[in-house]
N, C-alpha and C positions, 0 to 999 in steps of 0.2 A: 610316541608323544613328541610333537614340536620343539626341539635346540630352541633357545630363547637366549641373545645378548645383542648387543649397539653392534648393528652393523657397519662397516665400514670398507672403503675399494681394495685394501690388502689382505684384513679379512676375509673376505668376499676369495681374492684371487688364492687365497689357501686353503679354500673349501675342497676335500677331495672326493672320489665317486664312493660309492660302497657296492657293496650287491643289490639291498634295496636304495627306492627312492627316498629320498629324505626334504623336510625343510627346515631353513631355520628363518626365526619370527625376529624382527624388529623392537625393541623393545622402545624405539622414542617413538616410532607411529603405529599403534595396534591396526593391525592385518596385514601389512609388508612382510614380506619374508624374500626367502632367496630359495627354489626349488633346486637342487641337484639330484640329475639323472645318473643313473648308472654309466651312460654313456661317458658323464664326465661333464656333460652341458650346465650352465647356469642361467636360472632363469628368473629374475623377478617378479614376483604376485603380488596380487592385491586385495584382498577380501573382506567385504563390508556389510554387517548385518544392515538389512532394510526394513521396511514396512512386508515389501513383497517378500523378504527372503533372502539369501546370501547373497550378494552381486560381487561377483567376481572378473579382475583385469587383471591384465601381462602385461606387461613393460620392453619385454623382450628379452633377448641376451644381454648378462651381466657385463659381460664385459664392452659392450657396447652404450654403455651409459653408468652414470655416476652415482651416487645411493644420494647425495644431495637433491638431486634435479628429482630423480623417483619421489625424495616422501617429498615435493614442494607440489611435486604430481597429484600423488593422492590427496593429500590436503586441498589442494585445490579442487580435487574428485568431489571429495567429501562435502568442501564448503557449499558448489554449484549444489548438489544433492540437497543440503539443507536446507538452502534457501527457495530451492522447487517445492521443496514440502512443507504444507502448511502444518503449525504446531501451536498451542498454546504458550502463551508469555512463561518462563522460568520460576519458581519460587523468589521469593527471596530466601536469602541461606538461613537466617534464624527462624524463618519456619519450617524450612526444610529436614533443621539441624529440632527442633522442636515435636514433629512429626512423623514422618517416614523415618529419615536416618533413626531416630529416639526409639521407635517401635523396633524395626528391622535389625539395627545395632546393638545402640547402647541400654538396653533392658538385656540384652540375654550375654553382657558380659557381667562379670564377677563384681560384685560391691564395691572390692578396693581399686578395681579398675575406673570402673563408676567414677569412685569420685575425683579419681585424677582425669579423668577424659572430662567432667563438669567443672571441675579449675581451669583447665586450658581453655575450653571455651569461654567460663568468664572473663578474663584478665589478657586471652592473647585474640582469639579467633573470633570471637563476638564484637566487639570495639572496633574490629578491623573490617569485619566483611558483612557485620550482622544484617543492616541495611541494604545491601545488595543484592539484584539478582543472580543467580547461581550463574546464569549466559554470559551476567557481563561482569566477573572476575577474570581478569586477563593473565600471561602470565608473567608481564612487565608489573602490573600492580602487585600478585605474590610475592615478586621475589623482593619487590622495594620494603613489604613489608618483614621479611624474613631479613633481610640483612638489619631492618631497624632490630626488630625485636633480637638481632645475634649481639649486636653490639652491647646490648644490655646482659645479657642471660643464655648463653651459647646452646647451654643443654635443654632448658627450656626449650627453647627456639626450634632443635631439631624433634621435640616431643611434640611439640604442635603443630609443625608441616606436618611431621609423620599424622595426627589425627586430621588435618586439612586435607591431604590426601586420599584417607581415607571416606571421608565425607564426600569428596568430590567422586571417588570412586563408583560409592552409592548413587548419587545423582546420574553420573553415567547410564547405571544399571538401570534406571527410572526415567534414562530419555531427556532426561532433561539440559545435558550437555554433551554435545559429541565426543572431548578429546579431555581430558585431566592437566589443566595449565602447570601445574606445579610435578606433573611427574619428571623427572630423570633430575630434579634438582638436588646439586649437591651438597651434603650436611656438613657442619660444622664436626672436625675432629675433635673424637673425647678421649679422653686420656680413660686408658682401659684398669682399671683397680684390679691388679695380681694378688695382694696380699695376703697373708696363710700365716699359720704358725709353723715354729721348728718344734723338733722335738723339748728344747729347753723352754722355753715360751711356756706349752700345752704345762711343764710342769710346774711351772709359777702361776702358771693361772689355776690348778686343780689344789695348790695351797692355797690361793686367798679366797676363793669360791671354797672349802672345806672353814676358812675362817668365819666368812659371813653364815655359812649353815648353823653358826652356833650364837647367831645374834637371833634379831627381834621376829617375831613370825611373817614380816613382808622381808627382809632382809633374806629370809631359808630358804621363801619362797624363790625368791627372783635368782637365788644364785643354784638353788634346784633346775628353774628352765634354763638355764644357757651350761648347767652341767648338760643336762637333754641333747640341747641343741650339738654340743660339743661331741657328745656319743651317736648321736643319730642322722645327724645330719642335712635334720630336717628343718624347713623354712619358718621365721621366726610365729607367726599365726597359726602355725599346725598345731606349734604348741601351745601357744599361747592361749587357745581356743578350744585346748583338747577337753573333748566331752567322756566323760565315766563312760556311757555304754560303746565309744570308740575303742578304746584297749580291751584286748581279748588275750590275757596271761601275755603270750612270750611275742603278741605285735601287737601295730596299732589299727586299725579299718578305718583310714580317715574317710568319711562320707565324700569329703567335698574339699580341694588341693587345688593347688594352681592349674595342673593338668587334668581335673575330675579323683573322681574316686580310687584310692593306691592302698597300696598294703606296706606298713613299715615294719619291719625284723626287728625286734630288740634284743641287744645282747645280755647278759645276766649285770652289769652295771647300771644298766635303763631300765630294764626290767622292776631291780630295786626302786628307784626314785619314782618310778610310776603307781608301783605296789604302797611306797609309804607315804606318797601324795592322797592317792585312792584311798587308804584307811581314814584321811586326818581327820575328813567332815563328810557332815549329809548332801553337800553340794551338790550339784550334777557337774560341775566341773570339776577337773582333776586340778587346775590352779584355780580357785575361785577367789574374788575381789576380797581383801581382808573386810572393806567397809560393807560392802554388800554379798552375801557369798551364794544369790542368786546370779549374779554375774561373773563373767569370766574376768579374771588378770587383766588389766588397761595394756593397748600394746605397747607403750612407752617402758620400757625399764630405766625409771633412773638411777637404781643401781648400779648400774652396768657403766658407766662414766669411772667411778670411785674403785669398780674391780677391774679395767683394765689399765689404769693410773697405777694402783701398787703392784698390778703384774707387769708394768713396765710393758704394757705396748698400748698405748695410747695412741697410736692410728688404726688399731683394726676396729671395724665393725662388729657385727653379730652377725652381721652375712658373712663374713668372712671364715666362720667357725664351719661353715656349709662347706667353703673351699679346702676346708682343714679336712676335711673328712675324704675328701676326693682327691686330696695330694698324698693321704695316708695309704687310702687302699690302691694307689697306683702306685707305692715305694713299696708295698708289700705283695704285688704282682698279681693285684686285681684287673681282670681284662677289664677293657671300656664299657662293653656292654652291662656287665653284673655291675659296675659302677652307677651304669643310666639308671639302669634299675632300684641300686640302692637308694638314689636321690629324687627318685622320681621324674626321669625325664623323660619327655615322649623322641628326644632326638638325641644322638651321640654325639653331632657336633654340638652340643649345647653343655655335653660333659665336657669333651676337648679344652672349654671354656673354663672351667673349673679344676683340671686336674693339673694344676701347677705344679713342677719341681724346682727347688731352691739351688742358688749357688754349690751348696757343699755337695748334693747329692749328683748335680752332674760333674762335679770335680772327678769324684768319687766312682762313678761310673766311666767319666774318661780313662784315670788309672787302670781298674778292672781290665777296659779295652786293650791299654797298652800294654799291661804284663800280658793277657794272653795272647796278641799279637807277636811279641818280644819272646814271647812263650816257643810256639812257631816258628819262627826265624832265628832262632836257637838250634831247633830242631831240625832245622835245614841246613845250619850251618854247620854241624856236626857231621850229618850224616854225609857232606862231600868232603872234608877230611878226612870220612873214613873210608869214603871208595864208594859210596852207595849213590842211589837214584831221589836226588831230591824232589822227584815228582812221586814218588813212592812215600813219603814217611813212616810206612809202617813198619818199611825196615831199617830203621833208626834207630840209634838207641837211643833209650829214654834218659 
């Protein structure tokens, strides 16, 4: 499979042979690449689906020309190409975005996706591009409108390129625009949320959530899910939503997860709260609404404001309690994989993301390091006062 990053002439000049051929792809012009031969040779390509079929160009030797002049090349390949072929006019993007993309897309994502990808449309990408045709969004008019909407709302901004992208991507795929104006543009930096509990945290919070269990039947409720959440580790709507015939004794069979259908472990603490949730009523929900107990729990807790006030951490989240769970089984020397798994992730780097360690414990693991390094070089330094072979320590005394 094709190397893919921004090529560039140093880049380029630190490419080395291997035993096969290899290439690597362009990522700011799709079908440039850079072919390396075993020989050692470098070679520019160029390859462009057509009406008729692949059309394929060489550039020549890399080092014989500049990766600038190549993709002003192709682009210009590409443009003369377009313009020989006759095409019907573009969409405009709110039909497009109404249409094709709506069918092909945004139907077979998830509900709560749903409706954040129909906010950004309303309020950022509809206002700005709705009236135009998909051919003629440039990528000077993108980006003028991406830095308007940054200056307002930074994270916004980058969730709606990111879906602008997306949509243009589609239209690509649909012919109806050659190149994606908005790709290789740069996002607004966000400040990445670490926060977890410590061991002392987890236990002020399992008093005030043990205190609310003994108030009003929406009060037990809500501090029941986020004990859950706290043991299992799972995403606030798993639970939120859990349906009776999804728990099966000692796990859960969620039908339907951020990443499809998963299986959660319950340990004998979850196991309890789901068992004495399960008995309370005839729901089919294991939290059902106090007002209506055909429906499930509202996903707002506003409980959850007033329990992490008296446990004294009033910046975490409820997602946060996901990372709590991933920072636990990584101090208790869970590999990353059986972690991914716990949490349901279909990728590792995505655990990587979640399994924080705190100040104390790489304190703490520093130490560890240096006694038993200090440990060692003790042991070395003994055994040449006493006449021995410090590449040996075996025979050293202990």
């Amino acid at each position: 499979m094709p190397r893919r990053r921004r090529l560039t002439d140093a880049g380029i000049a630190r490419l080395r042979a291997e035993v096969r051929e290899y290439t690597v792809r362009d990522t700011v012009v799709a079908g440039l690449g850079v072919r390396v031969r075993p020989s050692g040779s470098r070679t520019f390509i160029y390859h462009r689906k057509t009406d008729n079929g692949v059309k394929k160009m060489s550039f020549g030797p890399a080092r014989l020309c500049k990766v600038e002049e190549v993709r002003r090349a192709c682009l210009a390949a590409a443009a003369v190409e377009a313009d020989e072929r006759p095409r019907e006019a573009a969409p405009l993007f709110r039909d497009f975005v109404a249409g094709p993309w709506k069918t092909a897309c945004l139907d077979r994502c998830k509900r709560s996706t749903q409706k954040n990808y129909r906010s950004l449309l309303k309020y950022h990408l509809l206002p700005a591009f709705g009236a135009r045709r998909l051919d003629r969004i440039t990528r000077s008019m993108a980006l003028g409108w991406f830095e308007r909407c940054s200056s307002a709302t930074p994270v916004n901004a980058n969730r709606a390129l990111a879906l602008l992208g997306q949509i243009l991507n589609h239209a690509m795929a649909c012919s109806h625009i050659g190149t994606n104006p908005v790709r290789g543009t740069r996002r607004n930096p966000e400040a990445r949320h670490t926060r977890f509990l410590a061991r002392e945290e987890i236990a002020r919070l399992h008093r005030v959530l043990d205190r609310y269990a003994e108030g009003s039947r929406s009060q037990a409720r809500q501090a029941d899910i986020v004990r859950l959440l706290l043991l299992t580790g799972c995403r606030k709507n798993e639970i939120v939503r859990l349906h009776k015939d999804e728990a099966k004794g000692d796990r859960l069979e969620l039908s339907d997860s951020k990443t499809g259908p998963r299986t959660v472990l319950l340990n004998a603490r979850a196991r309890e709260v789901v068992e004495r949730r399960m008995a309370e009523s005839n729901s089919p929900w294991v939290f059902p609404s106090v007002r209506d107990p055909s429906r499930p729990q509202s996903d707002t807790l506003p409980l959850w404001y007033r329990i992490r006030c008296e446990a004294g951490i009033e910046d975490v989240r409820l997602h946060d309690l996901r990372h709590t769970v991933a920072s636990q089984a990584v101090l208790n020397g869970v590999p990353l994989p059986v972690v991914a798994r716990l949490l349901g992730h279909s990728d590792v780097r995505m655990t990587m993301r979640y399994a924080h360690v705190g100040d104390r414990e790489v304190e703490a693991a520093s130490e560890r390091v240096g006694q038993a390094i200090d440990t060692i070089m003790n042991r070395g330094r003994n055994c040449c006062l006493n006449g021995g072979d410090p590449e040996n320590l075996s025979d050293c005394s202990q």
